[in-house]
C-alpha positions in Angstrom: 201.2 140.9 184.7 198.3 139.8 187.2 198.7 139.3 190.4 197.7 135.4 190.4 199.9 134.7 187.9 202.7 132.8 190.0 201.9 131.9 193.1 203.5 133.2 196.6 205.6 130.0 196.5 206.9 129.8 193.2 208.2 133.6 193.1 209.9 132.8 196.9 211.3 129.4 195.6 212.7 131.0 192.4 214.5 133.8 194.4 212.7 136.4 193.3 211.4 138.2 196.4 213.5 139.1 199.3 210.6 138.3 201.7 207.7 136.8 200.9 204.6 138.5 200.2 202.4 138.4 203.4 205.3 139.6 204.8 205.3 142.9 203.0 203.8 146.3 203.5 201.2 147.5 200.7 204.2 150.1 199.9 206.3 147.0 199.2 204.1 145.1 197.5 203.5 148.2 195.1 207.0 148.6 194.7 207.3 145.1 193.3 204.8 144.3 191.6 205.8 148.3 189.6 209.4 146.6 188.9 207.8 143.0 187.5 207.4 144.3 183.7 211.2 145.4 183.6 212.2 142.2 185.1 210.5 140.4 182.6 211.7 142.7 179.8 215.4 142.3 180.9 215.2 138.6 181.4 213.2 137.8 178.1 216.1 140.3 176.2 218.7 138.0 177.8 217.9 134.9 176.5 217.1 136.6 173.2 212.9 136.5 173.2 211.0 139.6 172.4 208.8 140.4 174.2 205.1 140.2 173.2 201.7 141.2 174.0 198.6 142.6 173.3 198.1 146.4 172.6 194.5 148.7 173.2 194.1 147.7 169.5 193.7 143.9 170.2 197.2 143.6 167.9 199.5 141.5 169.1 202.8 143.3 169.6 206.8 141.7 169.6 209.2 144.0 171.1 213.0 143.1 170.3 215.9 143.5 172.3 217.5 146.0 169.8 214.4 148.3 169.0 212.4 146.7 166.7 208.9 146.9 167.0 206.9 144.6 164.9 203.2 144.1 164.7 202.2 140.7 164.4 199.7 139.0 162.3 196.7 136.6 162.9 
């Protein structure tokens, strides 16, 4: 996930940060932005979404919340 993604507002007004972001340290900011793709992971798993992207193959890639890896098609 990119750092412009969401804006400093929409991840403070959804609850996500415990401070906002020009608030942190650069150790802190790391820190979070390392835990974002397990937070997405969980939270996509818990409303029963895989999870999907793009792999160093250009494939696009659906990862399911009990193991199953499928490789999409065009």
């Amino acid at each position: 996930m990119k750092e412009k993604d969401f804006t400093n507002r929409e991840l403070v007004r959804k609850g996500e940060l415990e401070k906002p972001l020009y608030e942190m340290t650069e150790a802190e900011k790391e820190q979070w932005y390392k835990e974002i793709p397990e937070k997405v992971r969980a939270y996509l798993f818990s409303i029963r979404q895989p999870l999907v992207y793009k792999n160093e193959k250009g494939e696009y890639i659906a990862e399911h919340s009990d193991g199953r890896v499928q490789v999409l098609e065009d």
